[in-house]
Backbone as CSV, one residue per row, in Angstrom:
resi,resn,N_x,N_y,N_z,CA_x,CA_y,CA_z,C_x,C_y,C_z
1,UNK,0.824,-1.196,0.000,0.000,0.000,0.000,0.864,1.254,0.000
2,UNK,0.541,2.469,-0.692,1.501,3.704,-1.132,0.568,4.453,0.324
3,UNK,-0.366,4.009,1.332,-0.830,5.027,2.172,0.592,5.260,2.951
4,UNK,0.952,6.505,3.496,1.744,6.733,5.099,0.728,7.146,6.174
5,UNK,1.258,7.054,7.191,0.096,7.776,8.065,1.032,9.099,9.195
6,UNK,0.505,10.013,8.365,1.159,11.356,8.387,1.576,11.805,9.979
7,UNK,1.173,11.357,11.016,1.926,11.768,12.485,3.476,10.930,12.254
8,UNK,3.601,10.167,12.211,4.431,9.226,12.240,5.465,9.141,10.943
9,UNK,5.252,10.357,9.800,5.604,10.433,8.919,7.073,11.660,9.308
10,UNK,6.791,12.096,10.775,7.572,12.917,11.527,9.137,11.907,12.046
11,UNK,8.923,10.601,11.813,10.046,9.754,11.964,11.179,9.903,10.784
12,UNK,10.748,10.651,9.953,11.504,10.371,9.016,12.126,11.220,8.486
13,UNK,11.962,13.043,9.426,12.999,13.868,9.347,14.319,14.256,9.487
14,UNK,15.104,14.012,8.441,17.020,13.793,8.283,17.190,15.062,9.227
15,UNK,18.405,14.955,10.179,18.637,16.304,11.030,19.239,16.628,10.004
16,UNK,19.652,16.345,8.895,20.416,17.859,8.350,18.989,18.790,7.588
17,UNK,17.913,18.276,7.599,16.960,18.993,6.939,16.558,20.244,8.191
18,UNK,17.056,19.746,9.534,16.288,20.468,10.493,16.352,21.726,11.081
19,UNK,17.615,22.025,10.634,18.126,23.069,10.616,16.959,24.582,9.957
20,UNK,16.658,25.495,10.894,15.720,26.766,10.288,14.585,26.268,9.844
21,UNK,13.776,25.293,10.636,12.513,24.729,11.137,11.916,24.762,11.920
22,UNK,10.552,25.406,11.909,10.243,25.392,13.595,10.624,24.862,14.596
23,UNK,10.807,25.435,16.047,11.075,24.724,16.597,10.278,23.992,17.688
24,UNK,8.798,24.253,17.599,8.290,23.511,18.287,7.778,22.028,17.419
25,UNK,7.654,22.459,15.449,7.559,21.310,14.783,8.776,20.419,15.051
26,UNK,10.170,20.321,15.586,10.974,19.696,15.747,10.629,19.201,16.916
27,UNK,9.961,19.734,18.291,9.935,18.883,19.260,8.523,17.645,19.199
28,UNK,7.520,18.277,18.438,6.868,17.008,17.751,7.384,15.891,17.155
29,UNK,8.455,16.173,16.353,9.246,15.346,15.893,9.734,14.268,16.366
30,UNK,10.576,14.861,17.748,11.578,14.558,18.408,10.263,13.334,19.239
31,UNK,9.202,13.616,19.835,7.748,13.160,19.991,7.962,11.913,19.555
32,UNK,7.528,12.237,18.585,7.354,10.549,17.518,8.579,9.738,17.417
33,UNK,9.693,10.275,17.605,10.954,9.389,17.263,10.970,8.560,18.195
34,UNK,10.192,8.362,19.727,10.199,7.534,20.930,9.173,6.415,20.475
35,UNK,8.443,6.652,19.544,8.247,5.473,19.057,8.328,4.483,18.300
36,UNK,8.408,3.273,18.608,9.398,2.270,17.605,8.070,1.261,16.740
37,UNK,7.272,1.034,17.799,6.298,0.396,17.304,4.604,0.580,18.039
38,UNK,3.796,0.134,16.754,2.336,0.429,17.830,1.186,-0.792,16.778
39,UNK,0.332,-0.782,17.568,-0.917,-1.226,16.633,-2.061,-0.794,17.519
40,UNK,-3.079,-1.091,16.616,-4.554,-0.277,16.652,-5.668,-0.922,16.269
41,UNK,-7.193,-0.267,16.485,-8.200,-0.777,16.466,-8.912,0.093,15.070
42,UNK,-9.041,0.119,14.212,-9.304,1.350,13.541,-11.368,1.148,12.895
43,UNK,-11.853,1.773,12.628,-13.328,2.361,12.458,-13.125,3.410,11.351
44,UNK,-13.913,3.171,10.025,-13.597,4.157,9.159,-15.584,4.654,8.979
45,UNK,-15.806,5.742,8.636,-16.730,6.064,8.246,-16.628,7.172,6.997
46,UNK,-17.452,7.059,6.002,-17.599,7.827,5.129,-18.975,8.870,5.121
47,UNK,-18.693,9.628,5.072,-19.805,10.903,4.530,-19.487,11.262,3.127
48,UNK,-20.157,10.755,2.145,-20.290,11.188,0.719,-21.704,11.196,0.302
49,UNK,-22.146,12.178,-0.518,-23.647,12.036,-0.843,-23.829,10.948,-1.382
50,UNK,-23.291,10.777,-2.726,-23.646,9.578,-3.315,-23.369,7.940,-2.889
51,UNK,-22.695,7.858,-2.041,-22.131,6.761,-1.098,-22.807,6.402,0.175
52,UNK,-23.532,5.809,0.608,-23.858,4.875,1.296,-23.390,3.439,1.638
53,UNK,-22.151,3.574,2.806,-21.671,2.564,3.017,-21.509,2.465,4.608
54,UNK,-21.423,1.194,4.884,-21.560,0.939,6.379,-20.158,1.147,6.977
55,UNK,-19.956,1.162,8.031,-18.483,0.992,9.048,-17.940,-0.056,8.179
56,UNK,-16.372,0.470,8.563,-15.286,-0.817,8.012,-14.461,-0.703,9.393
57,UNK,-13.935,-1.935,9.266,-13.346,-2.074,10.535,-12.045,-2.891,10.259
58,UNK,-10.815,-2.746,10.796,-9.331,-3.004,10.126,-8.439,-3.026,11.661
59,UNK,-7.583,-3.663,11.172,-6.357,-3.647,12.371,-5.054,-3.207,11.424
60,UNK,-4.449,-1.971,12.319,-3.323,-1.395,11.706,-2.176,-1.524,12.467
61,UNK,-1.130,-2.097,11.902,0.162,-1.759,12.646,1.289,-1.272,12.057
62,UNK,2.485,-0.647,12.679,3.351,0.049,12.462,4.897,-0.478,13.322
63,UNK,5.543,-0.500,12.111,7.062,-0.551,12.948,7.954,0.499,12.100
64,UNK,8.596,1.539,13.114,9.925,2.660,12.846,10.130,2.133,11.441
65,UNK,10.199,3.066,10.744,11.143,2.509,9.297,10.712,1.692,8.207
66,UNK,9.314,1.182,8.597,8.414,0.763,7.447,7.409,1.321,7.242
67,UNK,6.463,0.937,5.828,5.095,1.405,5.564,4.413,1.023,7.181
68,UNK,2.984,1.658,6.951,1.827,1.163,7.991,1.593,-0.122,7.395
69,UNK,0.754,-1.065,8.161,0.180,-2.057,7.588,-1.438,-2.410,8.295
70,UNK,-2.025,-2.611,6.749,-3.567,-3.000,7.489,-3.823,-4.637,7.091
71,UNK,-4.529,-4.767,8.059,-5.155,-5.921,8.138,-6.597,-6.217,8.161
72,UNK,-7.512,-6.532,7.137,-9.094,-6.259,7.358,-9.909,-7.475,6.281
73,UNK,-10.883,-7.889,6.761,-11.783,-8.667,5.309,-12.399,-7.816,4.317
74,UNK,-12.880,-6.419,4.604,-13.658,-5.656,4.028,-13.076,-4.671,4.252
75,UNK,-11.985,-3.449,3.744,-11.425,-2.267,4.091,-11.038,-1.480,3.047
76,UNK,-11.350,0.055,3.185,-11.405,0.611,1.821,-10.675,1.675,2.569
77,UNK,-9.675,2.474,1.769,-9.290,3.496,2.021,-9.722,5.078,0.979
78,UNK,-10.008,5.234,1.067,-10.339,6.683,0.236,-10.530,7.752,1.095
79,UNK,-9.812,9.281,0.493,-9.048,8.956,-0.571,-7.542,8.300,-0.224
80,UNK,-6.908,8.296,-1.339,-5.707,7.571,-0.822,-5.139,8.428,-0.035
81,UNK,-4.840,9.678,0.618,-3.899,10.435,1.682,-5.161,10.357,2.971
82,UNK,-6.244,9.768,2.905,-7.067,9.805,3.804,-6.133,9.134,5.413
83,UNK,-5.754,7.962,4.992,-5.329,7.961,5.824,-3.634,8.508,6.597
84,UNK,-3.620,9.483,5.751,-2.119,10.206,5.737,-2.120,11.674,6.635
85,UNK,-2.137,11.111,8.074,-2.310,12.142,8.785,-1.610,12.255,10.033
86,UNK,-0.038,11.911,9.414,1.803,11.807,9.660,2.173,13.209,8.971
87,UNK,3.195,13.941,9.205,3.521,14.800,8.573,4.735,13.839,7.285
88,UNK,4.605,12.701,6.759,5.486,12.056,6.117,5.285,13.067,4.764
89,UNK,4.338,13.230,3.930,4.411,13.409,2.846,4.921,14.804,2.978
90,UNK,4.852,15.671,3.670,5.493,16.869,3.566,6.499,17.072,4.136
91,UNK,7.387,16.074,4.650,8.992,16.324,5.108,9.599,15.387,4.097
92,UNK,9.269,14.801,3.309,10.248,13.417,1.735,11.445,14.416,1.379
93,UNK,10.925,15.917,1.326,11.228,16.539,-0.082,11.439,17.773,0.932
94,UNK,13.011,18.526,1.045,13.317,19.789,1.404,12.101,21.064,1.626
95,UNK,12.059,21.701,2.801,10.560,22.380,2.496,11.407,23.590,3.676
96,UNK,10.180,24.685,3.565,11.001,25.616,4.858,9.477,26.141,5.735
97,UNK,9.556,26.775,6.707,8.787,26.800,7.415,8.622,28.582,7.347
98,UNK,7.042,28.694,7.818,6.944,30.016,8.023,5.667,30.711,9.166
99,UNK,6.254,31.226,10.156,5.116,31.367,11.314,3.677,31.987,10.926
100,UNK,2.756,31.317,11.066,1.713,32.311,10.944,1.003,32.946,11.914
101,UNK,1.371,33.174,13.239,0.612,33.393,14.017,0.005,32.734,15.091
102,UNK,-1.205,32.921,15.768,-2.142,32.007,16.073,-3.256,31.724,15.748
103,UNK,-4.186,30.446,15.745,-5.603,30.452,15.503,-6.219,29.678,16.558
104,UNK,-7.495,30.016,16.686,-8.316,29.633,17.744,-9.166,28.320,17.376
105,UNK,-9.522,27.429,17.867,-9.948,26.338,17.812,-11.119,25.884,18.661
106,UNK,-12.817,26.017,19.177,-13.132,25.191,19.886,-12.621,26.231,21.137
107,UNK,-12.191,27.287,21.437,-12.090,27.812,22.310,-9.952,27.208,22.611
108,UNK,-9.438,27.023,21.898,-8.229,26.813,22.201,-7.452,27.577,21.184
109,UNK,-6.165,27.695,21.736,-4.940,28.537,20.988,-3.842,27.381,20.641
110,UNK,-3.672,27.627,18.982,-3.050,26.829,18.683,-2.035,27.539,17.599
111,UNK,-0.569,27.274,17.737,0.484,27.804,16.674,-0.051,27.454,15.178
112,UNK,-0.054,28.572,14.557,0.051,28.376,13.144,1.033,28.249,12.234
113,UNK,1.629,27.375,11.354,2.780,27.809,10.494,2.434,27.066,9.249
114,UNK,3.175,27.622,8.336,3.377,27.125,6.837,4.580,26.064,6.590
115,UNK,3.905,25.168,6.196,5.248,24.403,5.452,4.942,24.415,3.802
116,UNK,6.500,25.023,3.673,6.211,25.404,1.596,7.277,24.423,1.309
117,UNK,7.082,23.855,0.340,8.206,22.804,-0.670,9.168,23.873,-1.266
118,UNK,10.018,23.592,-1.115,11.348,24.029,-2.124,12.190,23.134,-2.856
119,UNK,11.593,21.784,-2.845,12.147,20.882,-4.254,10.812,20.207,-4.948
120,UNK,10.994,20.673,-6.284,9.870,20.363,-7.463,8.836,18.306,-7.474
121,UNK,9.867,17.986,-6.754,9.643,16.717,-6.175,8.486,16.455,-5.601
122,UNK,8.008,18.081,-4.323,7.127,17.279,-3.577,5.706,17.644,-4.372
123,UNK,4.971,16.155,-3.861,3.692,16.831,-4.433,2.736,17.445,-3.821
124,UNK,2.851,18.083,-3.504,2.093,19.921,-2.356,2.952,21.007,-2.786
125,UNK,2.214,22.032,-2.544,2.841,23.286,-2.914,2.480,24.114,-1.474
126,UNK,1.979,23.758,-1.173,2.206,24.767,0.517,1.233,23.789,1.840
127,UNK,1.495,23.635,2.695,0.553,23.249,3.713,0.433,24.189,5.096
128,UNK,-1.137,24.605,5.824,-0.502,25.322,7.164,-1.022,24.048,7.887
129,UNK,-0.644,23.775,8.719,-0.637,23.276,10.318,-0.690,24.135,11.147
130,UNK,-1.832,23.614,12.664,-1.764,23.822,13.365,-1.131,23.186,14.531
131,UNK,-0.413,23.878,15.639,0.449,23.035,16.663,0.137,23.267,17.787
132,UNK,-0.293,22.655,19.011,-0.940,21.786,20.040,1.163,22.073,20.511
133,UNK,1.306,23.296,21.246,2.519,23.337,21.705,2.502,23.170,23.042
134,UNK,1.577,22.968,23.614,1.438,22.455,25.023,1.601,21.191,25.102
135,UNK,1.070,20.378,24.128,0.859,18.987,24.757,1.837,18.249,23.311
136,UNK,2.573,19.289,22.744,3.698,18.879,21.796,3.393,17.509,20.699
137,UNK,1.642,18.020,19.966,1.347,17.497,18.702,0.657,18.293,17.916
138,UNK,0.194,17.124,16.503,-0.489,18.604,15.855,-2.139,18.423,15.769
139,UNK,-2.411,19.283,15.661,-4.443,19.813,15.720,-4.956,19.312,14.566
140,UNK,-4.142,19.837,13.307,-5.024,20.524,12.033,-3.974,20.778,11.271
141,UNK,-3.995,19.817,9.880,-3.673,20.099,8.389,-4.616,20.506,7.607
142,UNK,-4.142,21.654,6.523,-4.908,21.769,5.392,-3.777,21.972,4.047
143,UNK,-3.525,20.670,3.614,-2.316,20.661,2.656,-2.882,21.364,0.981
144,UNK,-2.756,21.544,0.716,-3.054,22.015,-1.032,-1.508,21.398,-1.711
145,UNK,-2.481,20.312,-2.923,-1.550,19.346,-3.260,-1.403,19.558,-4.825
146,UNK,-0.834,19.403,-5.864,-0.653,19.730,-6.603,-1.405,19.067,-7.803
147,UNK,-2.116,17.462,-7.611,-3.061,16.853,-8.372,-4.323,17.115,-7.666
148,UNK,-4.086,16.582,-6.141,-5.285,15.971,-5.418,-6.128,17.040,-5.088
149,UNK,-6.063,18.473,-5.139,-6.670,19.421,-4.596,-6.056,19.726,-3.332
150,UNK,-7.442,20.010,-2.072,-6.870,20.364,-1.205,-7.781,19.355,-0.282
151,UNK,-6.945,19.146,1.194,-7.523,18.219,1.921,-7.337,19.041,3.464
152,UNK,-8.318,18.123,4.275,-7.890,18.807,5.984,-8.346,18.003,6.634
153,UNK,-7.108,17.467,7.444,-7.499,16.820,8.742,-7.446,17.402,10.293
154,UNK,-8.933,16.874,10.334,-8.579,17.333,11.977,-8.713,16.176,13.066
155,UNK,-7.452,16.971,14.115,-7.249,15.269,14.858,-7.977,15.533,16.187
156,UNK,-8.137,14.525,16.670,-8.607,14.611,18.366,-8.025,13.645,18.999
157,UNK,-7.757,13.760,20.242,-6.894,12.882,20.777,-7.953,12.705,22.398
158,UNK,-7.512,11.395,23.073,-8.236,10.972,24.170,-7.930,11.731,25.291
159,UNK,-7.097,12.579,25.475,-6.494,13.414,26.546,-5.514,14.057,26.218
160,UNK,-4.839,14.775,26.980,-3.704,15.675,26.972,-2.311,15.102,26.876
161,UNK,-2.469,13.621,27.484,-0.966,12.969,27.848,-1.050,11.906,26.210
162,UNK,-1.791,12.104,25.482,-1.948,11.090,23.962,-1.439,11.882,23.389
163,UNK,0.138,11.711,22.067,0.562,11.951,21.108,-0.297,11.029,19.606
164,UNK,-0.924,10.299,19.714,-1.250,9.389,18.664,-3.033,9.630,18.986
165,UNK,-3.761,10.274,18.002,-4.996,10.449,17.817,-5.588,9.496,17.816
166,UNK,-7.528,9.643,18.970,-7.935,8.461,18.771,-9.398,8.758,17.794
167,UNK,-9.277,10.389,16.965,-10.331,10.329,15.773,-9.603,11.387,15.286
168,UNK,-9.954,11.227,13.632,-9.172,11.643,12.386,-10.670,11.973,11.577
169,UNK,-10.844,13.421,11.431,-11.744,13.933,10.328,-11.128,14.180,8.766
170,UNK,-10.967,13.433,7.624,-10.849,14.318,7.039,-11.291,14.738,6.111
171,UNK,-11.345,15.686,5.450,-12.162,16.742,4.531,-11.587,16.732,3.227
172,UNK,-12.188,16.224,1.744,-11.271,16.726,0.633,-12.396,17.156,-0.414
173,UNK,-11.832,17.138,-1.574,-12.453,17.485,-2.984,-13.151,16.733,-3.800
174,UNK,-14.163,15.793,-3.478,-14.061,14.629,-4.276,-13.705,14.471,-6.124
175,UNK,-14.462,15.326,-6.529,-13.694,15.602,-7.947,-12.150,15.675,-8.265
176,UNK,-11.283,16.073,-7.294,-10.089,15.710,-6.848,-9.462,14.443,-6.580
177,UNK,-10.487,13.862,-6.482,-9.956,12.410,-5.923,-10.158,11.266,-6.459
178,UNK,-9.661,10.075,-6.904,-9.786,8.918,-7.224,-10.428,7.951,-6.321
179,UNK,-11.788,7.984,-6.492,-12.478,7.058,-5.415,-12.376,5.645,-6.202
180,UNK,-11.966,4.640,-5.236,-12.144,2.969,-5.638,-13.330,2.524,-5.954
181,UNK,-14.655,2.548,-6.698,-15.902,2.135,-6.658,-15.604,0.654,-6.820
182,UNK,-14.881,0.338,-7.167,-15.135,-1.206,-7.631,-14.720,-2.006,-6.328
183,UNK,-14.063,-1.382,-4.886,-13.339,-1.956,-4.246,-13.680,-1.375,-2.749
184,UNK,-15.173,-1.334,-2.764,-15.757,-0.827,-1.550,-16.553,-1.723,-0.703
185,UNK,-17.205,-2.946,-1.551,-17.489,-3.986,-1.123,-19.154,-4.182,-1.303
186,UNK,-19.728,-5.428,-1.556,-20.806,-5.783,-2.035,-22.026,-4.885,-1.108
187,UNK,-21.349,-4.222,0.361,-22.441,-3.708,1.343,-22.904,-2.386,0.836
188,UNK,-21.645,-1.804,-0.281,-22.078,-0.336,-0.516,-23.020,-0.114,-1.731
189,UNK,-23.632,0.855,-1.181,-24.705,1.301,-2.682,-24.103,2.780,-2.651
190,UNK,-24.365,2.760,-4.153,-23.073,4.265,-4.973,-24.405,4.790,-5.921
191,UNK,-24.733,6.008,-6.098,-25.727,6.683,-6.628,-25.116,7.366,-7.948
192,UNK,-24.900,6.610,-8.994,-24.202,7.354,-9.913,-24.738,8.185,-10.892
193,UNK,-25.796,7.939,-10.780,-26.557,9.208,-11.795,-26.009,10.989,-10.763
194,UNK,-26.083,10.815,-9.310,-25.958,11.842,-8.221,-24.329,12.473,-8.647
195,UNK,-23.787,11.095,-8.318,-22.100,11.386,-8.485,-21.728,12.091,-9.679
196,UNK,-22.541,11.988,-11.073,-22.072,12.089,-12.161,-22.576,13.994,-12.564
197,UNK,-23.410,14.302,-11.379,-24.088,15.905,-11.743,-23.144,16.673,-11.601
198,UNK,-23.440,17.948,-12.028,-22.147,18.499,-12.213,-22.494,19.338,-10.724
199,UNK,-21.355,20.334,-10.655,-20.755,21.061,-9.086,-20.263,20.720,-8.456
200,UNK,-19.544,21.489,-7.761,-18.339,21.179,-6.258,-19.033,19.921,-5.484
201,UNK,-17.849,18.909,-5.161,-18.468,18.106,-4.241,-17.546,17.991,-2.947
202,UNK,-18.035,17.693,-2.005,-17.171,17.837,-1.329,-17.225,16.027,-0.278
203,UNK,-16.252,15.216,1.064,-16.567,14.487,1.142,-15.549,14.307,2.461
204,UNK,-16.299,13.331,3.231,-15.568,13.412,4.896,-15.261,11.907,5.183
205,UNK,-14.236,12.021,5.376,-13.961,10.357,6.061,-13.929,10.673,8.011
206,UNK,-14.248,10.116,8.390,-13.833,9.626,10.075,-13.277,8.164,10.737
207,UNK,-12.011,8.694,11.193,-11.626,7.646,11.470,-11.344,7.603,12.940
208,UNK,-12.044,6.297,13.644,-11.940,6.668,15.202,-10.525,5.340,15.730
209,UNK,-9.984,5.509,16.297,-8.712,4.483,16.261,-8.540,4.555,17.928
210,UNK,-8.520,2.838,18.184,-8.213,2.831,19.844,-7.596,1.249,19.715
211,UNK,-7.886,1.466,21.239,-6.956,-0.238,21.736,-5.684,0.276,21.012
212,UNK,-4.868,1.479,20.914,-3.426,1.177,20.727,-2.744,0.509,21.790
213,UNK,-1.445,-0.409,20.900,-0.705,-0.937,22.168,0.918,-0.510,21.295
214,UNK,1.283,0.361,22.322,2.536,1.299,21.625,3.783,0.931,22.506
215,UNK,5.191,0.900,21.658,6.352,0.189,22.291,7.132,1.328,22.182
216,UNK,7.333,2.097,23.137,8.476,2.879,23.020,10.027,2.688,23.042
217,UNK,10.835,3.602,23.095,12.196,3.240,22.764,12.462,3.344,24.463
């Protein structure tokens, strides 16, 4: 599978890249590098108009230095960065950082910054994040990608002392996106006369993830 899963995609920042990078995105970093291994309970739900499909349910695990891996009888991922909510795809490829401020959340204050690509490689052209500098993770991506459109996840976590989210919203373009119809499973009904009208569509995955059992270093 080409998915990463973008917290954990923070394992894979070279220190010579780290240099004139935020520095609270480095102590996130530094965060995730204590972990070597984990697995999970995962729950996917879709919100699409034309899609009507039930819960999928999957077991995911992870070890330092490899892909994720799922395990499921019936499991669909869409879109494919859906489940990419690691900062992996936006640290592959040289990028620089830029403060934006703060934004408010739900009644919370959270760091804003930009991460922009500076090698033609990556495929995004700017992302902001939000950063959770208290409890040293992140809130909220909204990447703008260079095929896929634009996407946003927002994370929630079970408490204050959790680095690893136990629900994942995320938000994209569906016209943007390559949905699997053929590979959703005999339970789903797909409305394609609906899908096929024209205008903006838009489309939400939720993913609620528990029972982690995580091995630190």
């Amino acid at each position: 599978m080409r998915w990463r899963l973008l917290l954990w995609g923070l394992l894979y920042l070279p220190a010579s890249r780290a240099q004139g990078i935020d520095p609270d995105l480095l102590k996130i970093k530094n965060r995730m590098d204590s972990i070597v291994q984990f697995s999970a309970s995962l729950k996917l739900n879709v919100d699409v108009s034309f899609i009507n499909m039930p819960a999928k349910y999957a077991r995911m695990s992870y070890t330092k230095g490899k892909p994720l891996k799922f395990s499921s009888e019936d499991f669909v991922m869409i879109p494919k960065r859906g489940l990419d909510f690691s900062l992996n795809s936006l640290m592959e490829f040289p990028f620089i950082t830029v403060p934006r401020g703060e934004e408010i959340r739900n009644g919370k204050t959270y760091k804003a910054i930009n991460i922009i690509s500076t090698d033609k490689r990556a495929d995004f052209s700017i992302a902001m994040l939000l950063l959770d500098i208290k409890n040293n993770r992140v809130a909220e991506t909204e990447i703008n990608t260079k095929k896929d459109g634009t996407y946003n996840l927002l994370l929630q976590y079970e408490n204050s002392s959790k680095v690893l989210p136990s629900l994942v919203e995320v938000n994209f373009e569906i016209e943007k996106i390559r949905i699997p119809l053929n590979f959703m499973g005999k339970d789903t009904d797909i409305d394609r006369k609906k899908m096929r009208t024209g205008g903006s569509k838009s489309g939400k995955i939720f993913l609620q993830i528990s029972n982690y059992l995580i091995k630190y270093l």
